[in-house]
C-alpha positions in Angstrom: 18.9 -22.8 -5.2 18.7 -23.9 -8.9 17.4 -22.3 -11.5 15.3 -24.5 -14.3 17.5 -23.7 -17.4 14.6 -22.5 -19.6 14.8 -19.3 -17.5 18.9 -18.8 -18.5 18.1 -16.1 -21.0 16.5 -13.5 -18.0 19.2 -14.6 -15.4 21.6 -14.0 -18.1 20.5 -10.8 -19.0 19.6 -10.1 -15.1 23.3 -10.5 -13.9 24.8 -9.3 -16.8 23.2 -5.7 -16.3 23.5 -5.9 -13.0 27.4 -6.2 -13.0 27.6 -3.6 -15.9 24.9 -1.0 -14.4 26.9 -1.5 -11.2 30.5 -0.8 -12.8 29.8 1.9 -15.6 27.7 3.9 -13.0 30.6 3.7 -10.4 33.1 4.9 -13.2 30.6 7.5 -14.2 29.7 9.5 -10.9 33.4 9.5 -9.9 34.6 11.0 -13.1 31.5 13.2 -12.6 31.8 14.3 -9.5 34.7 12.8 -7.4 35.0 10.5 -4.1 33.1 13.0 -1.9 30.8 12.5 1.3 28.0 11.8 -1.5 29.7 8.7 -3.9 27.4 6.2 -2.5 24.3 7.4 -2.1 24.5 9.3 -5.6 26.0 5.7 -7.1 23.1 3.5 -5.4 20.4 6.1 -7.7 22.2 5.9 -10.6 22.1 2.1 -10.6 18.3 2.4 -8.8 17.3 4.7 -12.2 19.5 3.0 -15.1 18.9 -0.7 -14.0 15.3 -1.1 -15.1 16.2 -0.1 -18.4 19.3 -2.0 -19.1 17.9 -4.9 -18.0 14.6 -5.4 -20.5 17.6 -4.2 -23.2 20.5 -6.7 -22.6 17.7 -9.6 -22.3 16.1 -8.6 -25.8 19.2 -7.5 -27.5 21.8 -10.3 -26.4 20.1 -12.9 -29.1 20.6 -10.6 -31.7 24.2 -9.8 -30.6 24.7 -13.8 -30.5 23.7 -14.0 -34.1 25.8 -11.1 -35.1 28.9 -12.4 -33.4 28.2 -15.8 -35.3 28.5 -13.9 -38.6 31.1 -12.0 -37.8 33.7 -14.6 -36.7 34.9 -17.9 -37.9 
């Protein structure tokens, strides 16, 4: 399955929030509120609720971040 390359910038920003959304809300509900009998279920919500908008923001903020990182380095 390819992808035509004009569509980089969503599966970028698709894949990239997926991974984080998946990680930081992992981290999150276990410092929260442990390993219990409900981890999963509470972990698949967070990352059902918090996706949808860390998605639209990584895709419109990572051009921005691009340019800063250009000015910012050498």
């Amino acid at each position: 399955m390819a992808i035509p390359a004009r569509f980089a910038p969503i599966v970028f920003g698709a894949l990239l929030s997926a991974i984080m959304v998946t990680l930081v809300s992992a981290f999150v509900i276990a410092v929260t509120q442990g390993f219990d009998e409900h981890f999963v279920a509470a972990w698949l919500r967070s990352c059902a609720l918090t996706w949808p908008v860390a998605f639209p923001t990584v895709t419109l903020v990572a051009p921005w971040v691009r340019r800063l990182v250009g000015w910012l380095t050498v």
